[in-house]
N, C-alpha and C positions, 0 to 999 in steps of 0.2 A: 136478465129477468130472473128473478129468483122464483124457484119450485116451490107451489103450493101443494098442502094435502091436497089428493084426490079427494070429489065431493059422492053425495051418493050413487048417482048413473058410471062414475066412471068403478068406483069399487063393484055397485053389480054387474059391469061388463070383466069385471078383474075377475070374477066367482063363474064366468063362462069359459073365461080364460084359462084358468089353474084347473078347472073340470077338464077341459080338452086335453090341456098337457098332463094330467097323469093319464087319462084315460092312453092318450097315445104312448105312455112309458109303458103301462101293464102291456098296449098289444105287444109291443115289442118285448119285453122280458122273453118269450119261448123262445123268440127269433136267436134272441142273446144266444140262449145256454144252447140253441141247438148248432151254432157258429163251433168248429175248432177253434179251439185255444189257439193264435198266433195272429197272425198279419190280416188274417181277412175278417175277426174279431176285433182285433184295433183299430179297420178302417171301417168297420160298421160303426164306430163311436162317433164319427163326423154325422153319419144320417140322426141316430140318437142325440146329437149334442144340437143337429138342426132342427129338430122339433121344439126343444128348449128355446131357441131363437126366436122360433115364428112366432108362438105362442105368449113368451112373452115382451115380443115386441123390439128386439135386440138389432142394429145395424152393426156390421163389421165394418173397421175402413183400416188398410194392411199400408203403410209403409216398406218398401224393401223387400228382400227373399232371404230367406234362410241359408246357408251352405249347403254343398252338398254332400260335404264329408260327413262321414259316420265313423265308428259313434259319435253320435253328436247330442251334447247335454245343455237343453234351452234354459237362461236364466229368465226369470222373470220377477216384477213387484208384485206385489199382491196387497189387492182391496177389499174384491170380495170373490166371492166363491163361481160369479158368473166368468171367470178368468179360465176355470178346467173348461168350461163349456167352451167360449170363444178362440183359445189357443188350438186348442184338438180340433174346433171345427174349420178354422183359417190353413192350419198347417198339419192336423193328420198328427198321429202319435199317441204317447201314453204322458203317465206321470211315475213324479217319485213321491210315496204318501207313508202316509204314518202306518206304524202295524197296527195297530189298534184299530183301524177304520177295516181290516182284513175278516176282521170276526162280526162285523156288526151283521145281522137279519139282511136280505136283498142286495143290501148295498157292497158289502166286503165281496161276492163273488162274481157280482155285475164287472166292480171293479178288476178282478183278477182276470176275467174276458177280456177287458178292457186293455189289457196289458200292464196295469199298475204295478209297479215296483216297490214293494213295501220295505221298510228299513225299521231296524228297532232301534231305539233313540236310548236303549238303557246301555250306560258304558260298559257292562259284563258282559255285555254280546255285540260290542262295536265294531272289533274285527272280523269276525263271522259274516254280521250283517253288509261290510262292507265290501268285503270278498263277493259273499252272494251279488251285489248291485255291478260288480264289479263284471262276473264272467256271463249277467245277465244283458249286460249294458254292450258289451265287445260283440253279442250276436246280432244287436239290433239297425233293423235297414232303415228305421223312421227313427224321430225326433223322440228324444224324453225330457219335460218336462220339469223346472223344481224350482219353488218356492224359498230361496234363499234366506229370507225375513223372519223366517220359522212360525210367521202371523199372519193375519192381515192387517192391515194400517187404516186411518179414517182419512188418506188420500192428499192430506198436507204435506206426505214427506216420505221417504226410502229410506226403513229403517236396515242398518246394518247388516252385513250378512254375515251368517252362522261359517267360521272357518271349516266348521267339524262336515260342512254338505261338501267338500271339497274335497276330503280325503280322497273319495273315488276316482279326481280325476288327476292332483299330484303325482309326478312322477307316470303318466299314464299316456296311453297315446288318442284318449278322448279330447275332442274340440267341443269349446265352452262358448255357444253366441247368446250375449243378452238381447231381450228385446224389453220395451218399456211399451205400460199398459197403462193407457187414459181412456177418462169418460168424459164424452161429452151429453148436452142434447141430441136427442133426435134426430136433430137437424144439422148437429154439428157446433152448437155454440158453445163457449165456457160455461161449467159449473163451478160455482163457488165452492171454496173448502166447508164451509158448513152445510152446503146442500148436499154436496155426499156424502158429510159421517150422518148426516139427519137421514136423506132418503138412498143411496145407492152403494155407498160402504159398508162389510159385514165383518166387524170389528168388535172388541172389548175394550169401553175405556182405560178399565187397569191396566191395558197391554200399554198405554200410548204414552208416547214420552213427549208429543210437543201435538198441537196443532187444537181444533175445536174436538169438544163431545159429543156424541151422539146425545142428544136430547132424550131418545128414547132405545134404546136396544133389545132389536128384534130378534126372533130365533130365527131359521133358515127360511121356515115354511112362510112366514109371517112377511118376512124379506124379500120373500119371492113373489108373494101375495102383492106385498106395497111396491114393488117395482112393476108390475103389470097393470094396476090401477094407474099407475103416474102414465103410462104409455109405451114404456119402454125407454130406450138411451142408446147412443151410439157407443160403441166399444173401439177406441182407435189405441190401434197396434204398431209400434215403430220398431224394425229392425234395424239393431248397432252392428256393425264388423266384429268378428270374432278379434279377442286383442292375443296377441302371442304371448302365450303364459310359459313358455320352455326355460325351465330352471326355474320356476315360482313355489314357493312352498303354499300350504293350504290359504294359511292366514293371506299370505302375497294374492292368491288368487280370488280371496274375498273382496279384497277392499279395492283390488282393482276394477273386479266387476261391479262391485257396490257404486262405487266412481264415475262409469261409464253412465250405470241406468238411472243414479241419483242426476247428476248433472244432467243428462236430456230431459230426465221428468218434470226436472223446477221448470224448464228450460220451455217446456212448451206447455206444461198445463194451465196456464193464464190465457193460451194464445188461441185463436180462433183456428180451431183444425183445418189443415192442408189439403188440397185434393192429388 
């Protein structure tokens, strides 16, 4: 069944919706900054990233466990931006994100509670930046996070992964498990590739090298907005076996993982989700 616009009872229930969940971000903000910086900060993100859930409507459904080695660096696809909320809140942990997001108002130091590991993506400070990830990443008892695709996709396909997010773990004695990240309904059923770059992908056409366009491209809040009025979506999460990368250079370790999350994602996003 293909996803219609929400009509007007459901976008005024979406304006009750997106009311509650900032109101519940502000209470929590003091909570944030008044948390130590470290582990019991990263694990308050799970309560934080559940309010996002309820509010707007979001089901988890988890394939698999994680390892339990550490450090250990999660690979993931990325669609849209409910992906930080869903992973953090299924399996606890932080991210690896861009510097730029470290300076923004609220958000840059929510995130640094949060345990986010920021990287600077300008090559004059690559080796610095990776050093840092590097003796940040070797303290860490939980999961971190990272976006290989260096985008988001509009959900037709796993675009390539960036060799240069791998530097940190070449040569290193970090464990690399992917897991792959689909949407379905609700309820569980297929979406179409045009119904998610239309209503549940948070993407750039220009980014996209193969699949449909968003008909319309929304900002974040607008996104957040139209996915609340639809009802929400399930988020199904499949963990892959870590693959043995010993002796793999960067490149080696992209495309193998690229490999792993591209093949299972063709592989089951057609297919009616698993219990």
């Amino acid at each position: 069944m293909a996803i219609k616009n929400p009509n007007i009872f459901k976008k005024a229930f979406a304006v009750v919706r997106i009311v509650l969940f900032w109101t519940g971000i502000f209470i929590q903000v003091p909570i944030i900054f008044l948390l130590p910086t470290g582990p019991k900060s990263v694990a308050y993100m799970r309560v934080y990233m559940w309010w996002l859930k309820v509010t707007t409507g979001l089901r988890v459904r988890v394939h698999g466990e994680l390892t339990s080695a550490r450090p250990l660096l999660v690979v993931s696809n990325h669609i849209s931006f409910f992906e930080i909320a869903m992973l953090s809140y299924a399996f606890g942990g932080s991210f690896v994100g861009k510097r730029e997001v470290s300076r923004w108002p609220v958000v840059g130091p929510i995130a640094k509670k949060f345990g986010v590991v920021f990287i600077d993506r300008n090559p004059a400070t690559a080796a610095q930046a990776l050093d840092t990830v590097n003796k940040q990443l070797s303290k860490l008892t939980y999961p971190l996070f990272i976006f290989a695709e260096g985008t988001t996709t509009n959900g037709a396909y796993v675009k390539p992964f960036k060799s240069a997010m791998f530097n940190i773990v070449e040569n290193s004695n970090i464990t690399v498990q992917p897991v792959v990240v689909n949407y379905r309904t609700h309820r569980g059923d297929v979406i179409s590739d045009e119904d998610i770059a239309n209503h549940l992908a948070y993407f750039s056409n220009a980014k996209m090298d193969m699949g449909p366009l968003a008909v319309r491209e929304r900002k974040a809040f607008w996104q957040l907005f139209h996915v609340m009025a639809l009802g929400g979506f399930m988020v199904e999460i499949t963990v892959l076996p870590a693959p043995d990368i010993t002796g793999m250079d960067r490149k080696q370790i992209a495309e193998k993982l690229h490999e792993m999350v591209s093949a299972k994602y063709m592989e089951i996003k057609d297919k009616p989700a698993t219990k």
